[in-house]
N, C-alpha and C positions, 0 to 999 in steps of 0.2 A: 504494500500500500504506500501512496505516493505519501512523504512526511507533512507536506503542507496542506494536505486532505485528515491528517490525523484531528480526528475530533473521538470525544467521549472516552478521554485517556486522562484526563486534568488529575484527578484525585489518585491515580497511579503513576503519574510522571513526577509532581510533586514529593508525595513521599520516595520514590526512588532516588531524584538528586537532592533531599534531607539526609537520607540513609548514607549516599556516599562523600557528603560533605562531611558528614558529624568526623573525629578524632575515633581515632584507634582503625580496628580494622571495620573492612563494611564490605557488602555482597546484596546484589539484587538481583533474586532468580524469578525468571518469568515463565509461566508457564499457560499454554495455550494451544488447541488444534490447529492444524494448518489453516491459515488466512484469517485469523481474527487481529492478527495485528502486532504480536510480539516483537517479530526484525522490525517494523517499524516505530513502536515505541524506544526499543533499544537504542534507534538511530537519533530518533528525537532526544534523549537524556544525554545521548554523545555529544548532540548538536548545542544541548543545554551549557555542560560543560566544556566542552571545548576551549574555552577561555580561561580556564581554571587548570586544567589537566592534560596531561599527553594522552591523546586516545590511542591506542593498538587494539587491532583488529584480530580476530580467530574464526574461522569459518569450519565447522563442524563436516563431514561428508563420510557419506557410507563407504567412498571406494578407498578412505585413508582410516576408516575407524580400524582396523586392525593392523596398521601400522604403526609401529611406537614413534610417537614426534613426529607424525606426518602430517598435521596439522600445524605445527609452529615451523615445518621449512622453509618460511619465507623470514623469518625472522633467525636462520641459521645457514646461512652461506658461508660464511666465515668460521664455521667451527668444522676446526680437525675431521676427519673421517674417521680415524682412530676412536674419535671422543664420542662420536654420536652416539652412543650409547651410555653415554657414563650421564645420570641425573647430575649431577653437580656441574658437570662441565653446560651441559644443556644450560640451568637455569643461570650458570656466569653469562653466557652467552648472549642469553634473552635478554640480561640486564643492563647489558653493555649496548645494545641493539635501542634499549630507551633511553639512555643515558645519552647517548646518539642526539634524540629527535628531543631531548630535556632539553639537552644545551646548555645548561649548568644554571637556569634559572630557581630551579628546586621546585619547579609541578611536581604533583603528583602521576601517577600512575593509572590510566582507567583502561581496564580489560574488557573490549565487546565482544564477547562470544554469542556465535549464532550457530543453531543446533546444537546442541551442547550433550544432546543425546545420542551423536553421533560420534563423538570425541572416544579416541583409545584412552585406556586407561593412565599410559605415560604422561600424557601432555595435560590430564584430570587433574596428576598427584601435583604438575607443576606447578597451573592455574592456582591450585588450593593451596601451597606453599607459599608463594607471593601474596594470598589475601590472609592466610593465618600468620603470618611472618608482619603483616602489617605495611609492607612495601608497596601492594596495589587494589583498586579497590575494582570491582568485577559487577556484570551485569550479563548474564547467561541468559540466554531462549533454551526451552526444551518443548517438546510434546510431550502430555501427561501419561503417554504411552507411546516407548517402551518405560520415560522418565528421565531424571537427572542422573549422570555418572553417580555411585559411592561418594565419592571424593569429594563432589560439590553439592550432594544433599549433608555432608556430616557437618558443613559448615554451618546449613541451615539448623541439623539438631545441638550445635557447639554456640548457637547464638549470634554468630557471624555474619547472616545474611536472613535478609528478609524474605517469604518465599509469593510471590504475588499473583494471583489466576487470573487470566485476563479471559472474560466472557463474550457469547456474541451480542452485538449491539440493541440497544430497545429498540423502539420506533423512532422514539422522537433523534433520537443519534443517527438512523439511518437517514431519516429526514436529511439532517444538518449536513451529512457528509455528501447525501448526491446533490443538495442544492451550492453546496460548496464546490462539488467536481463538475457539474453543469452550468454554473452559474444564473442560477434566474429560478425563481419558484417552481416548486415540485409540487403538484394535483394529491391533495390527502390522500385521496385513493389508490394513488399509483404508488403515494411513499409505502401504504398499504403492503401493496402487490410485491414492491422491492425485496421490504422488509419480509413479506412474507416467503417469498421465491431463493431468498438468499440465505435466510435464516438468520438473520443478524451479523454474515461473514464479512468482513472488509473485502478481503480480496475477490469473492464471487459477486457481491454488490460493482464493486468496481470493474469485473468483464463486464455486468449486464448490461451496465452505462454503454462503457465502451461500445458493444459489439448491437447494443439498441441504438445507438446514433449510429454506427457505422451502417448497419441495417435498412435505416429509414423508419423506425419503429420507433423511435423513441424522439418526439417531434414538439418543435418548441412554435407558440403562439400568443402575440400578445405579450411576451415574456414568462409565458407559461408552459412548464413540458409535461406531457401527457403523453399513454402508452395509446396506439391503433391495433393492438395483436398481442397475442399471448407472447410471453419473453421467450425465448428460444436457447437452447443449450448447442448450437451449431454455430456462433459465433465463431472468430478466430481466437478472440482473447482466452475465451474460458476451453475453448479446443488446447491452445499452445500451455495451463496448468495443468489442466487433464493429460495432457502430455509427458509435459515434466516429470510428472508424481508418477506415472504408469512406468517410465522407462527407468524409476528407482527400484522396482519391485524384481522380480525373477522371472524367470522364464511360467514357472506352473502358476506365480499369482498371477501373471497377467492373462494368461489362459483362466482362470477361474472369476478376473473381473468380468473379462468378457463374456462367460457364457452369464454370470448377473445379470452386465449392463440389458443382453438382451433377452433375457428372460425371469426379470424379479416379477415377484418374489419367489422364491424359491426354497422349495422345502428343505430345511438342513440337512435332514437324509439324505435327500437324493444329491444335494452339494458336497456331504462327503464322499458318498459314492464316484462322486463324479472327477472331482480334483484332489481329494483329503484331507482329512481333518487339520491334519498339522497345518497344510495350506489357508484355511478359510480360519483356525486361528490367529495365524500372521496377519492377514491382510483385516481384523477385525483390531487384533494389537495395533495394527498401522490407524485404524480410523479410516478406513478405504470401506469397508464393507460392514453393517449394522442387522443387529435382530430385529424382527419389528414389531416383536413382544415378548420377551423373555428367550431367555436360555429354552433351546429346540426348538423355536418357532421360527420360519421363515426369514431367509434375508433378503434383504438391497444394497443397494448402494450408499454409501455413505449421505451421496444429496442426489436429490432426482436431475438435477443439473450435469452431474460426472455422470448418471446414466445415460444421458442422450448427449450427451459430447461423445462418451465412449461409441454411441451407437454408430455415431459418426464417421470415426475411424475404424471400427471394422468395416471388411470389405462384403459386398452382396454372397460371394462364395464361400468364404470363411461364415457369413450367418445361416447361410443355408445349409451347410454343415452342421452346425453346433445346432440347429433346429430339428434335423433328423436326427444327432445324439438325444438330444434333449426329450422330443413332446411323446415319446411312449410316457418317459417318468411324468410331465405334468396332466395329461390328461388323466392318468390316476387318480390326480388330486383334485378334490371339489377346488374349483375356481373362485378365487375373491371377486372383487368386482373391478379390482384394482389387474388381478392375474387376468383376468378375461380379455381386457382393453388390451393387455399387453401381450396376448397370446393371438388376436386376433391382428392387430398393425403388425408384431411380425411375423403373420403371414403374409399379409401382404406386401408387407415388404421385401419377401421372399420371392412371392407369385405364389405362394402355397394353396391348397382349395380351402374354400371354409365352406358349413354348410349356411343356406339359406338364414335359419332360422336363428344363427349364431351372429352373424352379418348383421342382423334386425338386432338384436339384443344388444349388442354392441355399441350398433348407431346410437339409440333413443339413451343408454348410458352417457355418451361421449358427448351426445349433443344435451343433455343433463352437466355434463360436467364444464360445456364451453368449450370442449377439446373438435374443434370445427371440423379441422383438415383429419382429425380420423374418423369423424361422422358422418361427413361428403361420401368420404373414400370406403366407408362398409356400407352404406346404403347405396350408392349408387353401384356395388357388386352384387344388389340382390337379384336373383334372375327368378324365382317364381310371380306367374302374374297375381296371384293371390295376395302376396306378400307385398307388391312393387306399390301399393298405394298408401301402405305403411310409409316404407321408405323414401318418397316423394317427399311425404310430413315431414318427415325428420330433417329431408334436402331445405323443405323449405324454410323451417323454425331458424338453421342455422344461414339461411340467404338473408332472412327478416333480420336476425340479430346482429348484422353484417352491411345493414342497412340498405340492401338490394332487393327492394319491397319490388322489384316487377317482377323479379325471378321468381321470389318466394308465392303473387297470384299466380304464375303461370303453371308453376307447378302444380298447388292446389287446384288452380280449375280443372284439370287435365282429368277426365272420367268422374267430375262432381267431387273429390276426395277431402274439398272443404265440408261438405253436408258429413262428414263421417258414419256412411251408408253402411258400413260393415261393423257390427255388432262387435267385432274382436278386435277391430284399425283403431287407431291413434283418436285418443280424446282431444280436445280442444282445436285440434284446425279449422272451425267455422271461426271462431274468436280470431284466431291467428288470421285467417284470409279477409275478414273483419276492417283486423287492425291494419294490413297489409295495404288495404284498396283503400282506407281513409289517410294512409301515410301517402299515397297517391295524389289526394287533393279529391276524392270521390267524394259524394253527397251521403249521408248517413242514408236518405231517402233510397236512394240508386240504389247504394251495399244489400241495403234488403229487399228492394224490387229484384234484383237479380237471384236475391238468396231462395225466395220463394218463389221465381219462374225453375229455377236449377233443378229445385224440388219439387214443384209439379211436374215438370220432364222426367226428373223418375221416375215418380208414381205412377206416373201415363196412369192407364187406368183400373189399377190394384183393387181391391176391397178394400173400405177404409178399416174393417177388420185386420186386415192384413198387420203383423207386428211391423214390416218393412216402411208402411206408412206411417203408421205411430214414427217409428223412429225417427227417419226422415223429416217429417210435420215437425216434430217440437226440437231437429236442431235447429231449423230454417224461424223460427219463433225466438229461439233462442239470438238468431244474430240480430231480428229486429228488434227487439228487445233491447238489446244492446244497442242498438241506434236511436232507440227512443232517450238512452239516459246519454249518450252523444252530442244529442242536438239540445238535450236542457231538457225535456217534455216529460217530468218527473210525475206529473198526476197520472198520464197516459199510464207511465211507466209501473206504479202501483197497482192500478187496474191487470195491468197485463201479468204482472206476478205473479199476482193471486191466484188468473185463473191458471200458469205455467203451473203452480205449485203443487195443483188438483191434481195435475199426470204425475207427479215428481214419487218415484221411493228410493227404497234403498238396497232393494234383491239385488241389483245386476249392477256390472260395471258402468250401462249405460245412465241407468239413473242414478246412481253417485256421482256422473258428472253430472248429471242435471242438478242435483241435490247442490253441490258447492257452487255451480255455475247462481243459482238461486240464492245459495247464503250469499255471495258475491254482489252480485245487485240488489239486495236487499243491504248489505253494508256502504254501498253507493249512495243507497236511496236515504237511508237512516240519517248518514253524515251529514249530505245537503238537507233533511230535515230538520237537522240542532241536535237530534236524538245520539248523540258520537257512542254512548255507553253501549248502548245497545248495537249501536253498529259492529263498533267493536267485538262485541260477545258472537253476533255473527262470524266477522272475520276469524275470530278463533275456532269457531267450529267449522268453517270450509278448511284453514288450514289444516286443520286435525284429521279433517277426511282426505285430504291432500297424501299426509304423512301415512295414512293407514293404502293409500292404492299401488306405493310403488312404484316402477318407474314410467310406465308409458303414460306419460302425460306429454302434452307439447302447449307452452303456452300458460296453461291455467296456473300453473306457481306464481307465474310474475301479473296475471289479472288478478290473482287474489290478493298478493302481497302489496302492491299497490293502494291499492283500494283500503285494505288495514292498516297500511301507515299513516292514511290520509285519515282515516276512524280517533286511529290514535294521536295525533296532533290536534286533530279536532276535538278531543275530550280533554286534552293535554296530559295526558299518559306518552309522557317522553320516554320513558323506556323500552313501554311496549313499542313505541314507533324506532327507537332503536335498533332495537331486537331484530322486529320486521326485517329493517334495510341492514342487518347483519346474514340476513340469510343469504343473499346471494351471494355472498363470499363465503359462507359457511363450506361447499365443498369444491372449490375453485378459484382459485385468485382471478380467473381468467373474470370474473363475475366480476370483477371490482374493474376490470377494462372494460367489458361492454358496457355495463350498468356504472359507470363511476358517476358519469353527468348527473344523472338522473337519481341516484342516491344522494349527491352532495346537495342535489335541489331541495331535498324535501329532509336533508340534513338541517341545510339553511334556516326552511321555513319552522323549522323546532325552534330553531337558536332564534330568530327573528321571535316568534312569539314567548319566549323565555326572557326577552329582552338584550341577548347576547349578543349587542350589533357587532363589536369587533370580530369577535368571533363567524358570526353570520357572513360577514364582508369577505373571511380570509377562506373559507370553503367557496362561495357564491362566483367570486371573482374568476376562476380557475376553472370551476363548472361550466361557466357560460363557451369556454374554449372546447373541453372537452364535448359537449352537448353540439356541437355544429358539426364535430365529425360522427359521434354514437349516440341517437337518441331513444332505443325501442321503444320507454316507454312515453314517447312525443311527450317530455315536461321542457323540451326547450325555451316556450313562451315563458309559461314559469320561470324558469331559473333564472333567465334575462332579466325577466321585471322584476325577481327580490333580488340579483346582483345591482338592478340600476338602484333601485329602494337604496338596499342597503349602503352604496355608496354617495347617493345624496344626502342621506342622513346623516354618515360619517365626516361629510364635508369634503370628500376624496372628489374635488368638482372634476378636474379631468377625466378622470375614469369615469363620472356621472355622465355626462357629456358623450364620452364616446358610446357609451351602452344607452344612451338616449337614439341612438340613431338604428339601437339595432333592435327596438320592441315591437316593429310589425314585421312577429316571424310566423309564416304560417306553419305552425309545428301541429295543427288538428290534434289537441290533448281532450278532449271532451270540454262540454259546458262547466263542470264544476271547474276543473283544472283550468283553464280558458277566463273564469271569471275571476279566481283568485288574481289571475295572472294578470289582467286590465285592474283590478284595484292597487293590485300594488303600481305600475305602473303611473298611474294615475296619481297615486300618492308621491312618489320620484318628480312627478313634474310639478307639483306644489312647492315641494320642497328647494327645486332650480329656482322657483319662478310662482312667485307669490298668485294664486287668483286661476293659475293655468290645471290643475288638478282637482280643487276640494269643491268648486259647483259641479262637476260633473259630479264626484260621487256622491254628491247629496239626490244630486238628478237620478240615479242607476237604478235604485230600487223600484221609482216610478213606473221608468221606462221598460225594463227589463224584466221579467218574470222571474231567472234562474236567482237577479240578483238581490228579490225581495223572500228568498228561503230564509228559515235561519241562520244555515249554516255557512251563507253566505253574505248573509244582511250583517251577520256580529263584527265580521271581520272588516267592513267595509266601516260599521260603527267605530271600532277598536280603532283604525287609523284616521278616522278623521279626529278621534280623541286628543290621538299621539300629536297631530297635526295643528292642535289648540283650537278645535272647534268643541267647545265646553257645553253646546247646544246638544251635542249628540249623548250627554250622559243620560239623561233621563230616557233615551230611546236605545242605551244601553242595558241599563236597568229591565227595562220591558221587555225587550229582546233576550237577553239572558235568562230573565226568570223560568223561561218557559224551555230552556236547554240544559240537559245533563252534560255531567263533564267538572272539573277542575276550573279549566280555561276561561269556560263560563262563568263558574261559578267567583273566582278571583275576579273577572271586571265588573261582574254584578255588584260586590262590595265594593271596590272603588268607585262606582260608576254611583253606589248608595250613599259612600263616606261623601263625595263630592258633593251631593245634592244634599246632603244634610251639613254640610260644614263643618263638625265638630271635629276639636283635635282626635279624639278617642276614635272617633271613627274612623279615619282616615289609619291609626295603629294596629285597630282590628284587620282593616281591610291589608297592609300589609303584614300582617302576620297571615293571614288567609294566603296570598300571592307567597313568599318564600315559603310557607310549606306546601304548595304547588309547584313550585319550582322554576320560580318566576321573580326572579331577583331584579328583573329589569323596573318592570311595575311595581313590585313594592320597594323600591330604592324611593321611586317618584311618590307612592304611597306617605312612606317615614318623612319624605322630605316636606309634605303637606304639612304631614303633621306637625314638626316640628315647626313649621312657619306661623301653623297658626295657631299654638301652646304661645309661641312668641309673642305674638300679637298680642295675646290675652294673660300676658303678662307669668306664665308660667313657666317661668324658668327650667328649673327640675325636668318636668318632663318634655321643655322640649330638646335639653341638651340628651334626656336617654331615646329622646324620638331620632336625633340625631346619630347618636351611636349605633342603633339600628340601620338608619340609612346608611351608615360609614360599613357595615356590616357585608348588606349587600352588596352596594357598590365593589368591595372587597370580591367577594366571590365573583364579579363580573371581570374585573382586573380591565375594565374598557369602556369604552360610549358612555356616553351621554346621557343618565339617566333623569336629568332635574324636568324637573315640568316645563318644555321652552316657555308657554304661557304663564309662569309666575311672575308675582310683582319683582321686579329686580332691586327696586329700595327695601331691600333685607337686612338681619343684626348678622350677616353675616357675608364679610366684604374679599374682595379676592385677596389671597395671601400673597407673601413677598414674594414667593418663586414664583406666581401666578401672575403677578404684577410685572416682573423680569420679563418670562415668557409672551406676555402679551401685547408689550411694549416692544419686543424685538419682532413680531408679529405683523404690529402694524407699520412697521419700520420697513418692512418688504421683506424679508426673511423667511424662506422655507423650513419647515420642522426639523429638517434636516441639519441646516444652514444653525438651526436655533439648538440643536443637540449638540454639535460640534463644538460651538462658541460656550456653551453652557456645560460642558464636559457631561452629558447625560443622552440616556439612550434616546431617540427618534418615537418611541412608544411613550415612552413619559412626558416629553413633548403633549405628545398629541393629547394623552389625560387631563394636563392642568388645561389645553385650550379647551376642551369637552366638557369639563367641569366650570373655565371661566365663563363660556357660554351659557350655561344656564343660571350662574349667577347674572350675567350681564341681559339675561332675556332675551336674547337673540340668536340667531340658528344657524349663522356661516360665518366665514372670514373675515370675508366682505363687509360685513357689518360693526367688525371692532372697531375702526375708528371712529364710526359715530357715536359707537357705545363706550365710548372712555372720554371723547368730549362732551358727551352729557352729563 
């Protein structure tokens, strides 16, 4: 790892050059798997020192570990050949070698040894004579397997050396290091996927970078980088360490990686059988090959990453070999799900046969997992016609998700395979060809005129006895159904449920998709009613029947989980909305690529109504880039207009500005999504531009049906609130009363403290908001109240109304919480740093400009301007100097 990329090492670098400055002797042994980082900190506490001490260097290597002193040759040219053996003569030698490079200034001595667990034992006893002897102070790498020489653990148990484990990285560290080796913001999502793909390694983080730009996969926009495809273990960087480390092994490990790389997991037995025991010992000592559940279970490869580099470099001949040693012993074995995938790609990567039904099983897996290019590639080898209308599904789930909505109709149309005619075929493709033809620009109206011409051409002219009609009839209901809650036509849409719900059971696979398809838009229906609790409780029982069907689903995961994250933000059950947009990464990073836009959207919109603008702004921003190249679930309009929101609010006027110009996106997310997405919008241009946003959304509810729901009137209430129109409380109140939920329930008391004026209330109602979890509004809440205990002469409680607000704000650690609408002649005036900062603000000075000058971070900046703002009653930059000359 490159040293100027080293990050998340501070508290082990530190104590390592304390350890070797202190008096007497000293030793810092570092210990760590290959690529988390060891030669590189080693390098960096060199670099530390260096000014201080003579550094000499020792390089560890298998091909000299059984050479006596064949590690310190470079610092023995000069010694006798007679003598090369004699220790005494050796450590004269070495010392005269730094005495050399002293110079006779009287440095000290610093020993870098790398691999230390490669070192013979001569050159061990050396090393540890010069650090017990007090002459030099030492800083070893080892791997914790096979470990430190004797020599250089006894120091450790003698007191002499400190012994330090270096770990793989968090998130937030892998963050900081590819935004550091890329230079420019990393997409949460993607630092996600990193972190998750790399495991926390420096060095395998660092190929992905690499061999992801090299690629074209790894694409930066806006100043934002974001992944288009799953990361790849075919690079050249991560090929040229997978290299490395294979060519240190033997002949029989490297034969025993390979039959792994291409066929894990693999049962122990048949792995001894195959290479031996001793072998697949070694190579587990090495950290090359792992169990993947205890002792006798199954191995792999050390990282899924070395297994498809490895795959790499063997040759098509050499695997089709080891494929006919190999699949007598694995077809033995029940198949995981994980062996299947992998028994099946290589076959085909072979050209081997698979059967039919194995090719299917495979696909609807693979395209479950987001694993594309194996889903393509075993669905389009299915040759039964029975089967082929399966596998079209599968082709097309993974074109939609790929954002080649023509492909993904085409396919579906092809023999009706969206009406899913066959009793036994893939659930959810009407949905899917649905979503497909509106991501087109089609009329919701069209979608279902065609869906029920499709399906009278089946039926031609059946007995409506017939189960085939049944069938047929209520998917083709099903998709308008789904066009009804599309277009906003929610009363239709009720009506139609109920009677859907009459045909609905639960005997066959076909009406348990009906069954969830039902809970589904009844959690639609619920939400935009205000009713979220109950939505919710839907949502969780389509999931639940989700999780009991298995794999062949196409689609219905991500109609349901959608729908209930929107349940749960709507009730404000933040966690449960969590949870939700947890699952598509639950068994695929790749999920955190397709879906990242459209998760960080309705990430935002949690944070945004929690009052977490900073927060909201630094997912939102990033999203809106991500969202224009992958949007399945069409929240683009979304994301844009709380990315603009949230950046007008912040005061981020250039970024408001330019995401002004990009809110008419036609992304067809439905009417609920659609209308959140015009309120916030609407709200963003208020906020530029006084008078240009807050009569429209007073006008909306009027004019528009969808946007006089609850679940869409509250939110529309909530920011015209934010927005200081104090007229909307009382139609907060009303509106709330009559909706379950948290969210609800938290502005109904503030919306109540307000209209009642009392200090108390306004405390109640924040305490109400922070145990919802909603620190933003009750910040503004305490700050009420404290203003008007003040007022009314109550000291006491308004300095502890005050504590409270200092509270939340705390937990926000950003924006803006004060009421812009309060009176600004307050008992509480901006402070000295406030008054500094504000001063250099109006001066002309960027946050930056004013961090610099002010020796403080660019965020703390921005806090005291957030804060003087709503002491000073005004809502942008712009405005401070008229607000300091009054």
């Amino acid at each position: 790892m490159r040293a100027e990329h080293l990050v998340g090492r501070d508290a082990e670098l530190d104590l390592a050059t304390e350890i070797l400055r202190q008096e007497g002797a000293g030793a810092v042994l570092l210990l760590a798997d290959p690529g988390i980082g060891k030669t590189a900190l080693a390098a960096e506490i060199a670099a530390r020192l260096a000014g201080e001490m003579v550094v000499m260097r020792v390089h560890g290597s298998p091909a000299l570990s059984t050479v006596p002193y064949g590690v310190l040759a470079p610092y023995l040219l000069d010694l006798p050949v007679e003598q090369a053996t004699s220790p005494v003569a050796i450590l004269r030698e070495f010392w005269s070698q730094f005495e050399k490079r002293r110079g006779g200034e009287g440095a000290r001595l610093l020993l870098i040894v790398d691999d230390a667990h490669d070192l013979d034992e001569g050159s061990t006893q050396i090393l540890a004579e010069l650090v017990t002897a007090g002459w030099a102070r030492l800083v070893a790498t080892s791997r914790p397997r096979p470990g430190l020489p004797p020599a250089l653990l006894q120091l450790w148990y003698d007191g002499l050396a400190e012994r330090l484990e270096l770990h793989p990285l968090d998130k937030e560290t892998v963050t900081e290091l590819a935004e550091k080796t890329l230079g420019g913001t990393v997409m949460a999502s993607v630092a996600d996927v990193l972190h998750s793909v790399s495991e926390g390694n420096p060095l395998l983080l660092r190929c992905l970078l690499d061999d992801s730009r090299a690629d074209g996969n790894l694409v930066r926009r806006n100043g934002v980088w974001f992944l288009t495809r799953a990361l790849s273990g075919s690079g050249e960087g991560l090929a040229e360490v997978v290299r490395n480390r294979v060519l240190r092994t033997s002949e029989a490990e490297r034969e025993a990686l390979y039959v792994i790389a291409l066929s894990e997991p693999v049962p122990a037995a048949v792995l001894d059988t195959q290479v031996g025991r001793d072998t697949v010992r070694a190579l587990m000592d090495s950290r090359l090959v792992l169990s993947t559940n205890g002792p006798g279970s199954p191995l792999k490869m050390w990282h899924p990453m070395y297994s498809e580099a490895l795959r790499q470099i063997v040759s098509p001949a050499r695997s089709l070999q080891i494929r006919q040693r190999m699949v007598a012993h694995l077809l033995a074995e029940p198949p995981t799900a994980e062996g299947l995938l992998r028994r099946v790609s290589w076959a085909l990567d072979c050209g081997a046969d698979v059967d039919d039904e194995q090719l299917l099983q495979a696909a609807f897996l693979a395209a479950k997992l987001l694993q594309n290019p194996l889903a393509m590639a075993a669905a389009g080898k299915v040759r039964s016609d029975a089967l082929r209308p399966r596998a079209r599904a599968v082709m097309a789930m993974v074109k939609y998700n790929d954002g080649d909505f023509r492909s993904a109709v085409r396919l579906l149309e092809e023999d009706s395979v969206f009406l899913d005619a066959d009793p036994s075929g893939p659930v959810g493709a009407g949905l899917l060809w649905a979503a497909a033809r509106s991501a087109l620009g089609d009329s919701s109206a069209d979608i279902a005129a065609d869906a029920q011409a499709a399906a009278s051409a089946l039926i031609g002219s059946r007995p409506t006895t017939d189960p085939f009609v049944r069938l047929v009839s209520r998917h083709a209901r099903a998709i308008g159904l789904h066009a009804l809650a599309h277009e906003g036509h929610y009363d239709d849409l009720r009506k139609g449920l109920e009677r859907f719900a009459e045909g609905s059971g639960t005997d066959d696979s076909d009406n348990v998709m009906s069954r969830v398809f039902l809970l589904a838009m009844q959690c639609e229906l619920q939400t935009v009613e205000g009713q979220a609790v109950q939505a919710l409780e839907a949502g969780r029982e389509a999931l639940a029947l989700l999780d009991e069907t298995g794999n062949d689903l196409l689609y219905f995961p991500d109609f349901v989980l959608v729908r209930y994250a929107l349940a749960a933000l709507e009730s404000g059950d933040w966690v449960a909305a969590g949870d939700a947009l947890d699952r598509y990464a639950a068994s695929s990073a790749m999920g955190l690529i397709v879906f990242g836009g459209d998760i960080e959207t309705l990430r935002g919109l949690s944070l945004l109504r929690q009052g977490r603008l900073e927060q909201a702004t630094a997912l939102l921003t990033p999203a809106v880039e991500a969202l224009s190249v992958k949007d399945p679930q069409r929240l683009r309009r979304l994301g844009n207009s709380l990315a603009f929101y949230a950046a007008a609010k912040s005061g981020a006027l250039d970024l408001a500005q330019r995401l002004a110009g990009e809110q008419d996106v036609d992304a067809a997310g439905g009417a609920y999504i659609d209308a959140l997405a015009e309120l916030y919008t609407l709200a963003g241009k208020e906020l530029l531009d006084k008078g240009a946003g807050l009569p429209k959304l007073r006008d909306l509810p009027e004019s528009v049906p969808v946007h006089a729901l609850p679940g869409v009137l509250l939110q529309n209430l909530v920011l015209r609130a934010e927005l200081g129109d104090l007229e909307s409380m009382e139609s907060i109140k009303e509106t709330a009363s009559s909706m379950a939920g948290a969210w609800a329930a938290g502005w109904q008391s503030l919306a109540a403290a307000q209209l009642g004026g009392a200090g108390q209330g306004f405390v109640n109602a924040g305490n109400l908001l922070a145990a919802a979890g909603m620190p933003g509004p009750a910040a503004v809440a305490f700050d009420k109240a404290a203003v008007t205990f003040d007022a009314e002469g109550k000291r006491p409680e308004a300095r502890q109304a005050a504590v409270l607000r200092d509270v939340s704000e705390a937990s926000l650690g950003d924006a803006l919480v004060h009421d812009p609408q309060a009176d600004a002649d307050r008992s509480v005036a901006l402070t000295r740093r406030e008054q500094d900062i504000v001063a250099l603000a109006v001066s002309g000075l960027t946050d930056r400009q004013i961090a610099e000058k002010l020796m403080v971070s660019v965020r703390t900046v921005e806090g005291h301007l957030y804060r003087s703002y709503a002491k000073l009653g005004i809502r942008r930059r712009e405005d401070l100097g008229a607000a300091v000359r009054h």
